[in-house]
C-alpha positions in Angstrom: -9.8 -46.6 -17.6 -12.2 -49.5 -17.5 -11.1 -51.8 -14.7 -14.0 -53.8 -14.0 -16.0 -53.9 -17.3 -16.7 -55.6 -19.3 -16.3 -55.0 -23.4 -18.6 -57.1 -25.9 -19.7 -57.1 -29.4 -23.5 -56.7 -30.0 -24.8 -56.7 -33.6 -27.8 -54.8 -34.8 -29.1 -55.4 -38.4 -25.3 -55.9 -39.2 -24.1 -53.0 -37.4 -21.7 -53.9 -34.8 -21.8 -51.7 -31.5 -19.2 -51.5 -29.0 -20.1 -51.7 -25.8 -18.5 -52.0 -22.1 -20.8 -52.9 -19.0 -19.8 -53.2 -15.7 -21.4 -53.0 -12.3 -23.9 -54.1 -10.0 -27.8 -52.9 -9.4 -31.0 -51.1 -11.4 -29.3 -50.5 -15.3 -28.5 -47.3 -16.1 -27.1 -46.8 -19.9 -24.3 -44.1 -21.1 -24.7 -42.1 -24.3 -21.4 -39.4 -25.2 -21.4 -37.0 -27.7 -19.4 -35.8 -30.5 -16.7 -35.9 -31.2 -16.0 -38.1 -27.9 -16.9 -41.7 -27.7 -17.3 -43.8 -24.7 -14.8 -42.9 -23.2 -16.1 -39.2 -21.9 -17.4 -41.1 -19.0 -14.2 -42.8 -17.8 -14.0 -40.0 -14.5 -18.2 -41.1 -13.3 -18.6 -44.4 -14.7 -16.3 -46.7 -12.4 -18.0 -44.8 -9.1 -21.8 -45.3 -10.7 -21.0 -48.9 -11.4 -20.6 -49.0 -7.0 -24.6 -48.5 -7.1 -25.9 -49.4 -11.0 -25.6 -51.6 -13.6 -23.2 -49.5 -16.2 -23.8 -49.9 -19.7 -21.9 -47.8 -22.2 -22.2 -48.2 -25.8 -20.4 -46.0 -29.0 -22.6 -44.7 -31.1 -23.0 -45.8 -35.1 -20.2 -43.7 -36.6 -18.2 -43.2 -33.4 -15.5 -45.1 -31.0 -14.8 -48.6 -32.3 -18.6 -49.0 -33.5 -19.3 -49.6 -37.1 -20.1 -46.4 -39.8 -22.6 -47.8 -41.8 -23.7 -46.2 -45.4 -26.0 -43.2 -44.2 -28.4 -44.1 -46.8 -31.0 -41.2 -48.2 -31.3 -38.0 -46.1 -29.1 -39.7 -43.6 -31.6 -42.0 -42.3 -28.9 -44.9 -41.5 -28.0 -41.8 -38.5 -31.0 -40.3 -37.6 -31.6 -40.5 -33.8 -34.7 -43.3 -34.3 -31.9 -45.5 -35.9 -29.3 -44.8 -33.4 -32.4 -44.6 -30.2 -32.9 -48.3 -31.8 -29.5 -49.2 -31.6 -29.7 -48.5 -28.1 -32.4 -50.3 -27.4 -31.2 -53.6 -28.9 -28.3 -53.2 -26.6 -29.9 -52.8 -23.6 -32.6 -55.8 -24.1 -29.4 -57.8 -25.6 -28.1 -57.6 -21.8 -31.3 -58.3 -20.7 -32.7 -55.1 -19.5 -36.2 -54.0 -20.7 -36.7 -51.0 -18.9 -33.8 -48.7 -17.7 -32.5 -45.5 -16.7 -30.0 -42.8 -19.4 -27.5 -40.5 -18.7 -26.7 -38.8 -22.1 -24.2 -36.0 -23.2 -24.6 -33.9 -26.1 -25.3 -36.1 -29.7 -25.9 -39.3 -27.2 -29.1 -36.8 -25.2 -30.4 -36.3 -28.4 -30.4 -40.4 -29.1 -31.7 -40.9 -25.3 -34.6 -38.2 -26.1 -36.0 -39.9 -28.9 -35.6 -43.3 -27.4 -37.8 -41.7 -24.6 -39.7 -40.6 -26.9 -40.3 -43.9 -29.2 -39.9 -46.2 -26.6 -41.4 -45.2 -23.8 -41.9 -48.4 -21.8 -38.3 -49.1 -21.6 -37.0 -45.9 -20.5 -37.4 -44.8 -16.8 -35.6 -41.5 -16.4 -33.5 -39.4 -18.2 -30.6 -37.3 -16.9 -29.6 -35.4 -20.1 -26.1 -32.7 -20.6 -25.9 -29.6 -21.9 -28.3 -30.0 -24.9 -31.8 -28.3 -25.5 -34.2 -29.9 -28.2 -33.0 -30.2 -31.3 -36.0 -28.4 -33.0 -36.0 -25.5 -30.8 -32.4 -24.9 -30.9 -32.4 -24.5 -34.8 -35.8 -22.8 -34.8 -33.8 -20.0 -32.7 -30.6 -19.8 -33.8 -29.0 -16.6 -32.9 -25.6 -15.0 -34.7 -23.9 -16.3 -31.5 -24.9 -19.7 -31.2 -23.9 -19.9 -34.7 -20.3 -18.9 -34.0 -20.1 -21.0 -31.1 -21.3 -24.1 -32.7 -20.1 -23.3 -36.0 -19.7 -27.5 -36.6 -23.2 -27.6 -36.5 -23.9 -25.7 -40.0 -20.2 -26.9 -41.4 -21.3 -30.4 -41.0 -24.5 -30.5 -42.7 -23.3 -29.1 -45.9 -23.3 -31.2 -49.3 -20.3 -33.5 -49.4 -17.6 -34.3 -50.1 -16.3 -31.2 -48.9 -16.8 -31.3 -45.3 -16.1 -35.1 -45.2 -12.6 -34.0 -47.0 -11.3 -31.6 -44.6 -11.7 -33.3 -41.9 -10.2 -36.4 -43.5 -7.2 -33.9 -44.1 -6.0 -33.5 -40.7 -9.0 -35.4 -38.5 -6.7 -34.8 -35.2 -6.6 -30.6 -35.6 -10.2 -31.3 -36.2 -11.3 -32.3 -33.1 -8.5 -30.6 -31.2 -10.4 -27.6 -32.7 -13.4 -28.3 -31.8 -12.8 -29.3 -28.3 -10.4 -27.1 -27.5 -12.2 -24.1 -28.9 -14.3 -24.5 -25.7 -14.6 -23.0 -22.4 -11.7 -24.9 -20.7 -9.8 -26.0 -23.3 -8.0 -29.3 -23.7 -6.9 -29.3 -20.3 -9.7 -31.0 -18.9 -9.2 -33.9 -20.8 -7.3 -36.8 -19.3 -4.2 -37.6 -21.7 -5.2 -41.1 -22.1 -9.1 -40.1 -23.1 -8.3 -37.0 -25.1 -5.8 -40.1 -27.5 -8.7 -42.3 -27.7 -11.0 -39.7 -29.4 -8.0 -38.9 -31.9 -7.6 -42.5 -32.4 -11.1 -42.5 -33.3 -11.4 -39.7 -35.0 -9.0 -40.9 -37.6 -10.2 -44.4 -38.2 -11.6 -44.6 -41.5 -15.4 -43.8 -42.4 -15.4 -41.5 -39.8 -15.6 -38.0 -41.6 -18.5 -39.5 -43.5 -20.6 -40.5 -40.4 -19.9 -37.7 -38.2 -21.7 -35.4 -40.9 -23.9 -37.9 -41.7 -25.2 -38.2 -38.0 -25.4 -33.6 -38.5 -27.3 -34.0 -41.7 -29.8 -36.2 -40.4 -30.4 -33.9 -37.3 -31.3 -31.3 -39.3 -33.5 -33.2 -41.5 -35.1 -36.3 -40.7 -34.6 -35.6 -37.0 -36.6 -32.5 -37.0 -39.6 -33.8 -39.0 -39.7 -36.7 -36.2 -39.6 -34.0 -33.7 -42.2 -32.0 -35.3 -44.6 -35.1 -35.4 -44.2 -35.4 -31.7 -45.0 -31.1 -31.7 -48.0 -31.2 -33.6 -49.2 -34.7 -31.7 -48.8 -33.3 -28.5 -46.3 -35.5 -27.8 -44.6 -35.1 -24.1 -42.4 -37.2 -22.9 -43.8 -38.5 -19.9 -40.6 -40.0 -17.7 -38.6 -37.4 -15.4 -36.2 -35.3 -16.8 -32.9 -33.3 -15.5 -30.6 -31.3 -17.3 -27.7 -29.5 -16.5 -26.0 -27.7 -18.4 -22.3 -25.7 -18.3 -22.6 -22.3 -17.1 -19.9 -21.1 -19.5 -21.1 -23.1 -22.5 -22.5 -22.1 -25.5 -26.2 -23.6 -25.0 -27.2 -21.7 -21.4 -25.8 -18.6 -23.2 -27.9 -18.6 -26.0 -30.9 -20.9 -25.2 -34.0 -21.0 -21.9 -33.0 -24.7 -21.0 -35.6 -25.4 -18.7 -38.0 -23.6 -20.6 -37.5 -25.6 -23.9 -37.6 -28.6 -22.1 -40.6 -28.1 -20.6 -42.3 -27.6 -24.2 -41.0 -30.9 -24.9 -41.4 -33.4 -21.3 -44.0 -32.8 -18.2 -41.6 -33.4 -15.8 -38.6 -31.1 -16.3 -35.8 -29.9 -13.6 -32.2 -28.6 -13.7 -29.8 -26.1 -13.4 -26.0 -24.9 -14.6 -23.0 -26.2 -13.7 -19.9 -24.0 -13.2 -18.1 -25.4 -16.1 -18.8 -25.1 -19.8 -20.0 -28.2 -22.7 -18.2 -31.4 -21.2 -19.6 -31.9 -17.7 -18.7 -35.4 -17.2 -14.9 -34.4 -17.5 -15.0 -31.0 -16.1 -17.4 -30.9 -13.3 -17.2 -35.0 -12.8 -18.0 -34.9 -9.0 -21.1 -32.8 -9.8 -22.5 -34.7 -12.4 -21.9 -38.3 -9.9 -23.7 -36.2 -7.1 -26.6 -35.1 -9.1 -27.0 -38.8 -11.5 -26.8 -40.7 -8.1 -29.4 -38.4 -6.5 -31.9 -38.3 -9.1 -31.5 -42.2 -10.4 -31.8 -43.3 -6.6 -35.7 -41.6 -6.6 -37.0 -44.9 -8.8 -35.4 -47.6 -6.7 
């Protein structure tokens, strides 16, 4: 899947990230989600690396990255840590200032590295995901069955860490596959690296780590930014899958705009994983709107 990348090591406070660049032109960093890893961009990554400089990077907890201890209320996984993480990358390949394309967990990473970091982040092209804060501030009986992860995850362990130690491949076959277009849009080769993955150990631990800390320390950050009158100030796009769960329940645009002063978007005919259902829409629309700074 990665013909012309490159894959490194880069060490943060002892946390070693995995990480694959590749490409020519302005950088442009790649956050996935859960319960993917880098790989979810293995269909737009190798055509974006025609125009940009490609960097893609696991997140602490996922792919072949380390899964550190989480540490009190999380904090070793709250998106500042993991936005830092990100940053030391980026500057590590010598990039200061740079453009995101982020899915899921990785768009709530890129939001607060906007958010914090500022200078270094140019524009921000973020997949099916509405603010944290807002999305738990109106949670509705059907997000809640939709996303039903988000509330299992967060509870005390060990019991959530256990069951999906238990069986960690039904896990995120059921997860994934409870969505709008099943497994089926998931290349063979893509859909064994996430169950490698999954199952390597640590992983149940970080996974609900990384949950716990979004709906803790992740929300008071975001509610400092709230009661600051804190927007972020780069241009942001979203899209979002017309059959997911977040258009269905949540005003994208409109929650966005609470939170940025540059906001556009729109659905996509597909539901949560864009980059591998709709992959020819999310190329057209990332080269289109990263093009506009060069």
């Amino acid at each position: 899947m990665w013909q012309g990348f490159d894959s490194r090591t880069i060490v943060r406070d002892g946390v070693r990230l995995n990480v694959r660049a590749g490409g020519q032109g302005e950088p442009l960093l790649l956050l996935h989600g859960h319960p993917q890893t880098s790989a979810m961009w293995h269909c737009v990554a190798p055509s974006l690396a025609r125009q940009f400089r490609v960097v893609l990077m696991d997140l602490r907890g996922y792919g072949d990255s380390d899964r550190p201890a989480a540490g009190e209320g999380s904090r070793a996984y709250g998106k500042r840590e993991m936005a830092l993480d990100a940053l030391h990358v980026m500057r590590a390949l010598g990039h200061e200032r740079f453009q995101v394309l982020a899915h899921d967990r990785g768009a709530r990473v890129a939001h607060r590295l906007a958010a914090d970091h500022p200078q270094h982040v140019d524009r921000l092209l973020l997949l099916d995901i509405a603010p944290t804060l807002a999305m738990y501030r109106d949670t509705s009986r059907a997000f809640a069955l939709a996303y039903w992860h988000w509330f299992f995850l967060v509870q005390p362990p060990p019991l959530p860490e256990a069951l999906i130690a238990s069986d960690p491949v039904r896990y995120i076959r059921s997860v994934m596959g409870a969505r709008h277009a099943g497994l089926s849009c998931f290349a063979p080769e893509a859909l064994a690296e996430y169950e490698r993955c999954i199952a390597l150990p640590g992983t149940p631990e970080a996974i609900c780590a990384d949950y716990r800390a979004s709906a803790g320390i992740d929300l008071a950050h975001d509610q400092a930014d709230v009661d600051a009158g804190r927007l972020l100030p780069q241009p942001v796009r979203v899209l979002w899958g017309e059959h997911g769960a977040v258009g269905r329940n949540f005003d994208v645009l409109a929650l966005w705009r609470e939170r940025a002063a540059d906001v556009t978007g729109r659905s996509v005919g597909c539901g949560h994983y864009l980059a591998e259902e709709a992959p020819d829409e999310v190329l057209a629309e990332a080269i289109q709107f990263f093009r506009r700074s060069q």
